[in-house]
C-alpha positions as CSV (number, residue, x, y, z in Angstrom):
1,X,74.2,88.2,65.4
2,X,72.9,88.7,69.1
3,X,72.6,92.3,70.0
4,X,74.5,93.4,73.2
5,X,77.2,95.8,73.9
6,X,80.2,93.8,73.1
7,X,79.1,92.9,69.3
8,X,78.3,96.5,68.8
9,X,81.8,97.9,70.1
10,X,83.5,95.5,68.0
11,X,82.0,97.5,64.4
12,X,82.3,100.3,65.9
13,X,86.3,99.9,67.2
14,X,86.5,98.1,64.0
15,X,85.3,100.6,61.8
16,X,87.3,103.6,63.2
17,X,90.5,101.6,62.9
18,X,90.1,102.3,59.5
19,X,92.5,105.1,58.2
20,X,90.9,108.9,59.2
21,X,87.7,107.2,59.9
22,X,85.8,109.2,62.3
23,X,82.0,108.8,64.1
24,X,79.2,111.1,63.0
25,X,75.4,111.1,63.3
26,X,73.9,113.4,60.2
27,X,70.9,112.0,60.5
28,X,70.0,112.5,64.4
29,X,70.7,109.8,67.3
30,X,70.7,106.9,65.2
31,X,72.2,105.6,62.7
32,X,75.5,105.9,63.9
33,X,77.3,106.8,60.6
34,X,81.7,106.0,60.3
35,X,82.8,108.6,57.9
36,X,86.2,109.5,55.6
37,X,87.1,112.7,54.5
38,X,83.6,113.5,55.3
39,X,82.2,110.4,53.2
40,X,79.9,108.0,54.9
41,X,80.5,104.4,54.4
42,X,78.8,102.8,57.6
43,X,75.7,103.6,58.8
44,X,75.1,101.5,61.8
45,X,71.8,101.5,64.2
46,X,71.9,99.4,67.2
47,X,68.7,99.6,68.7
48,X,67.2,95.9,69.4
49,X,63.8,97.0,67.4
50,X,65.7,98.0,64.2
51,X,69.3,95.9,64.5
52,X,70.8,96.7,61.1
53,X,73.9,97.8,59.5
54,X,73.8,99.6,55.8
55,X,77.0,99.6,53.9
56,X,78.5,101.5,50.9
57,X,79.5,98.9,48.1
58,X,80.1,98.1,44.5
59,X,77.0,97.1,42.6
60,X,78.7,93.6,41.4
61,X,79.5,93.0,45.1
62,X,76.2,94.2,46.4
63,X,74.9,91.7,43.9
64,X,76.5,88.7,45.1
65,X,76.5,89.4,48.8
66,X,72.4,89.7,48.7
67,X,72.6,86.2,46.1
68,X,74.8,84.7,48.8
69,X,72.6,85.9,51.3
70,X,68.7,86.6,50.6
71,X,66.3,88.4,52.5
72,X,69.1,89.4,54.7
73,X,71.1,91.2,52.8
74,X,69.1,93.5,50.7
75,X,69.0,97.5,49.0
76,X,69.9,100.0,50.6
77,X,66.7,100.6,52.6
78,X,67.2,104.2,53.1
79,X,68.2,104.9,49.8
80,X,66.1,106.3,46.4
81,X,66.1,103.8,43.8
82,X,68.8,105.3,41.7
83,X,71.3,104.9,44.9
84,X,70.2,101.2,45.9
85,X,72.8,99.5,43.8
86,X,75.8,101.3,45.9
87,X,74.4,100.3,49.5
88,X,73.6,97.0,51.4
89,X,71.8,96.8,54.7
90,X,72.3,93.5,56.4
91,X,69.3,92.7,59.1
92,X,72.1,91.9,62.3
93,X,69.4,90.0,63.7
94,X,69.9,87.0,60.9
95,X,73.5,87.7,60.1
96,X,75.6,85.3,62.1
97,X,79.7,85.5,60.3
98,X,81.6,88.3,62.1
99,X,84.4,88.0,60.6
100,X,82.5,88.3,57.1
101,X,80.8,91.5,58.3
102,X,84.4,92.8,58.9
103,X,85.4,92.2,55.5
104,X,82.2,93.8,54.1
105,X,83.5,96.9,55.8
106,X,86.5,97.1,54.5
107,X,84.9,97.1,51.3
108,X,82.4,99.9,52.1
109,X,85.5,101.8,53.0
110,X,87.6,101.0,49.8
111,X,84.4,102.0,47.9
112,X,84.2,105.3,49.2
113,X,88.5,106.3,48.8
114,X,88.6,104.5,45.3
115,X,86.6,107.5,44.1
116,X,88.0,110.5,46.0
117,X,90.1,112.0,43.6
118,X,94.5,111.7,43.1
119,X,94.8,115.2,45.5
120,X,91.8,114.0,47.7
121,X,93.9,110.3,48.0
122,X,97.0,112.3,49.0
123,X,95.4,114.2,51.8
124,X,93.9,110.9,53.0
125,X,97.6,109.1,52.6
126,X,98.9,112.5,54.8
127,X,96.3,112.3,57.4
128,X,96.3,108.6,58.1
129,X,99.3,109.3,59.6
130,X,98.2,111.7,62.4
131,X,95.8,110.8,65.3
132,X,93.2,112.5,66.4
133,X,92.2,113.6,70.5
134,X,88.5,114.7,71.6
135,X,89.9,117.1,74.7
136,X,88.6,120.5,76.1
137,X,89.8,123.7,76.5
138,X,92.6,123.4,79.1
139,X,94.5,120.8,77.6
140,X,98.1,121.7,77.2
141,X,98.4,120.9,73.8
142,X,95.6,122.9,72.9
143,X,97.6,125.8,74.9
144,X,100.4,126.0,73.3
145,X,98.4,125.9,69.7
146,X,96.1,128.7,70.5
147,X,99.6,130.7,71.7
148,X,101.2,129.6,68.4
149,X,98.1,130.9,66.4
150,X,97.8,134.0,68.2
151,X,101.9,135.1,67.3
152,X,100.6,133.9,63.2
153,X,98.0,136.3,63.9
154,X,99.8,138.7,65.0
155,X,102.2,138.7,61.8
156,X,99.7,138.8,59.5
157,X,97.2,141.2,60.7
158,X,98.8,143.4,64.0
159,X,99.8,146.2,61.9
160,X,96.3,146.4,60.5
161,X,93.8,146.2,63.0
162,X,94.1,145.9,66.9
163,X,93.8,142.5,67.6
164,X,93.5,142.6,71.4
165,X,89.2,143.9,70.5
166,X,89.2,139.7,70.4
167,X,90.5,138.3,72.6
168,X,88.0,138.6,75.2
169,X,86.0,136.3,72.6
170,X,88.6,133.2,72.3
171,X,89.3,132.7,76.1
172,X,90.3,128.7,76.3
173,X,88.3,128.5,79.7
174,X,84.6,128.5,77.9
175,X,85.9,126.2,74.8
176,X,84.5,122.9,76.0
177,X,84.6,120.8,72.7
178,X,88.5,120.6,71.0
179,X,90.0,118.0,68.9
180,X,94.1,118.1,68.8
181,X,95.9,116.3,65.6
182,X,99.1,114.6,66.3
183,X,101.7,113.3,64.6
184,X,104.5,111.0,66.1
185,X,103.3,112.3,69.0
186,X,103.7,115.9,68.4
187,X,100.5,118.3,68.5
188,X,100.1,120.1,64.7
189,X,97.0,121.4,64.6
190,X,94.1,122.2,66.5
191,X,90.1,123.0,66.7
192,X,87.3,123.9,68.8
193,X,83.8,124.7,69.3
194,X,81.6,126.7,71.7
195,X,77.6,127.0,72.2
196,X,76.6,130.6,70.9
197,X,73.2,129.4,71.1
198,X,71.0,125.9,71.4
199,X,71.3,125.9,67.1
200,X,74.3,127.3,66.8
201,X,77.7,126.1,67.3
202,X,80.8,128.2,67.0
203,X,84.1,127.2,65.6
204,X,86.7,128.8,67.6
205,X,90.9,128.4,67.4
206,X,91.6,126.3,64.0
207,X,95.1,126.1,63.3
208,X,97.5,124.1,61.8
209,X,101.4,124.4,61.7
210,X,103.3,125.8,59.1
211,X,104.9,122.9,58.2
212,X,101.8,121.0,57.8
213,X,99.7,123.0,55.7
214,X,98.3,122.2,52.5
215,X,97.4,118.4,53.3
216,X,94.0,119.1,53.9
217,X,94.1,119.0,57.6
218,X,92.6,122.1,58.1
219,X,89.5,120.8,56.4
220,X,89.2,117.8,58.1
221,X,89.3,119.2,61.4
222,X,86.6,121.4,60.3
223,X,84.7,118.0,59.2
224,X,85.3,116.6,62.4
225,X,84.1,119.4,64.7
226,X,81.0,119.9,62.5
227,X,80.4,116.0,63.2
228,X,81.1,116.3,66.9
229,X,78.7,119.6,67.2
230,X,76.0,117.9,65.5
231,X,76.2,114.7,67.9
232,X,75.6,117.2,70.4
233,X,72.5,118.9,68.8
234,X,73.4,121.3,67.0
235,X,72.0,122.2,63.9
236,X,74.4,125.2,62.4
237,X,78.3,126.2,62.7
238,X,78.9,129.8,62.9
239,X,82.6,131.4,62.9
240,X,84.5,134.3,62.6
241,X,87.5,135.2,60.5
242,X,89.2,138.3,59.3
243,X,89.5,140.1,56.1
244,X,93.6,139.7,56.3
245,X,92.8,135.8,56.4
246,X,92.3,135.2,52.7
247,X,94.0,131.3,53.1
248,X,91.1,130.5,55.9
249,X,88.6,132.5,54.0
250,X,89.0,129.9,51.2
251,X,89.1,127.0,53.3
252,X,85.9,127.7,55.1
253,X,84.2,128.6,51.6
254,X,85.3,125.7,50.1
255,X,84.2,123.5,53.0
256,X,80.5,125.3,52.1
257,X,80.4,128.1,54.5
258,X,78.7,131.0,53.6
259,X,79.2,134.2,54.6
260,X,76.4,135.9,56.8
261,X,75.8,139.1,58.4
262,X,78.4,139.3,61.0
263,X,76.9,138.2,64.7
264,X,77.0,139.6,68.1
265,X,80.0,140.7,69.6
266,X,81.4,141.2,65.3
267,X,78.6,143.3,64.3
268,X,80.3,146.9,64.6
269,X,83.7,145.0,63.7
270,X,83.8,145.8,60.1
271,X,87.4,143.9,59.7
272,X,85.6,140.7,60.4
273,X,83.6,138.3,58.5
274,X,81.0,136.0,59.6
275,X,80.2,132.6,57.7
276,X,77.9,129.8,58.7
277,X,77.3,126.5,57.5
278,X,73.9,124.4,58.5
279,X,75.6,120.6,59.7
């Protein structure tokens, strides 16, 4: 399959119309990796000295396809030998059938959701019908999110601690990294991130509406911004959250964050708590 720009864009517009599928690169600048729910099941590297794509699969399928197709089709060639019959890497250079490359990604992706469990199959069923836009801090949308979290903020926690100590630290005009979810056009949620230093990004202004809690799209904005900050560099995500905040305390615990000494401007603010998460 020859190499060039258009081939490329088509796996990689084909594999995020797949439902919640989102870019990430774990791994450095290459490969690019197509993730679900945080779950790889692409890894793509398009560079002309190493063209090849690796795919998530099910061992009688990875079977055949490197049967159907040898010395092109072969293991997993990242992978330890116990993880080689779940992964197929298919040299690009020899693989001519487009349309069969398509159907061999639909198959890493049904691969991956077939073992996420009945609750994790709901979220995915919720969030495949939002949509997702990369925007920065003065967006509009964004706006009115961050005005609607500051009022939730302010009934849960502005008759315990002054809350006006932070806001010189969540000012929209530094946030250059956000990702609004929509759905049916109408912004529900919201994230962002900030540099607080060349390793360390910070996740700033996560919220979600009321009414759309508890589908796990808190989580996966987290998942996405940790996969947008690492694109950029970055090799930890740092954030803040409050005492009060026991719902987002367990979210970001859950997600692997860890709580850490709090950090600059936090350290004399004993109400807050400081978590970090290496990405």
């Amino acid at each position: 399959m020859e190499n060039n720009a258009k081939v490329i864009q088509a796996i990689e517009k084909y594999c995020l119309k797949h439902p919640s599928a989102y870019e990430a690169r774990p791994f450095g600048e290459y490969p690019i990796c197509y993730k679900v729910m945080g779950k790889i099941f692409v890894q793509l590297n398009p560079e002309e000295k190493f063209y090849k794509i690796t795919l998530k699969c099910v061992p009688d399928k990875a079977s055949l396809y490197r049967q159907l197709y040898p010395g092109v089709v072969v293991r997993g060639y990242h992978c330890p030998p116990v993880q080689q019959p779940y992964w197929n890497t298919i040299n690009l250079d020899a693989f001519f059938d487009l349309d069969m490359l398509f159907q061999m990604i639909d198959e890493a992706y049904d691969a991956v959701i077939n073992k996420f469990s009945k609750k994790a199959k709901a979220e995915l069923l919720n969030l495949s019908e939002l949509e997702f836009k990369d925007t920065d801090g003065e967006d509009q949308d964004f706006a009115k999110l961050c005005n609607r979290l500051d009022n939730a903020l302010d009934e849960i926690v502005g008759g315990k601690f002054q809350r006006s100590q932070y806001e010189q630290f969540n000012q929209r005009d530094c946030i250059h990294d956000v990702i609004v979810a929509y759905r049916e056009g109408k912004p529900i949620g919201c994230g962002s991130f900030k540099m607080y230093d060349e390793d360390h990004a910070e996740l700033k202004r996560i919220y979600v509406e009321p009414s759309y809690r508890n589908m796990g799209l808190g989580a996966e904005l987290v998942r996405r911004l940790e996969a947008k900050a690492k694109i950029k560099g970055y090799r930890w995500c740092i954030l803040e959250t409050g005492k009060p905040l026991e719902a987002a305390c367990y979210m970001y615990k859950k997600a692997g964050y860890k709580i850490m000494p709090n950090y600059g401007q936090y350290a004399d603010m004993p109400d807050s708590i400081c978590m970090e998460r290496k990405i």
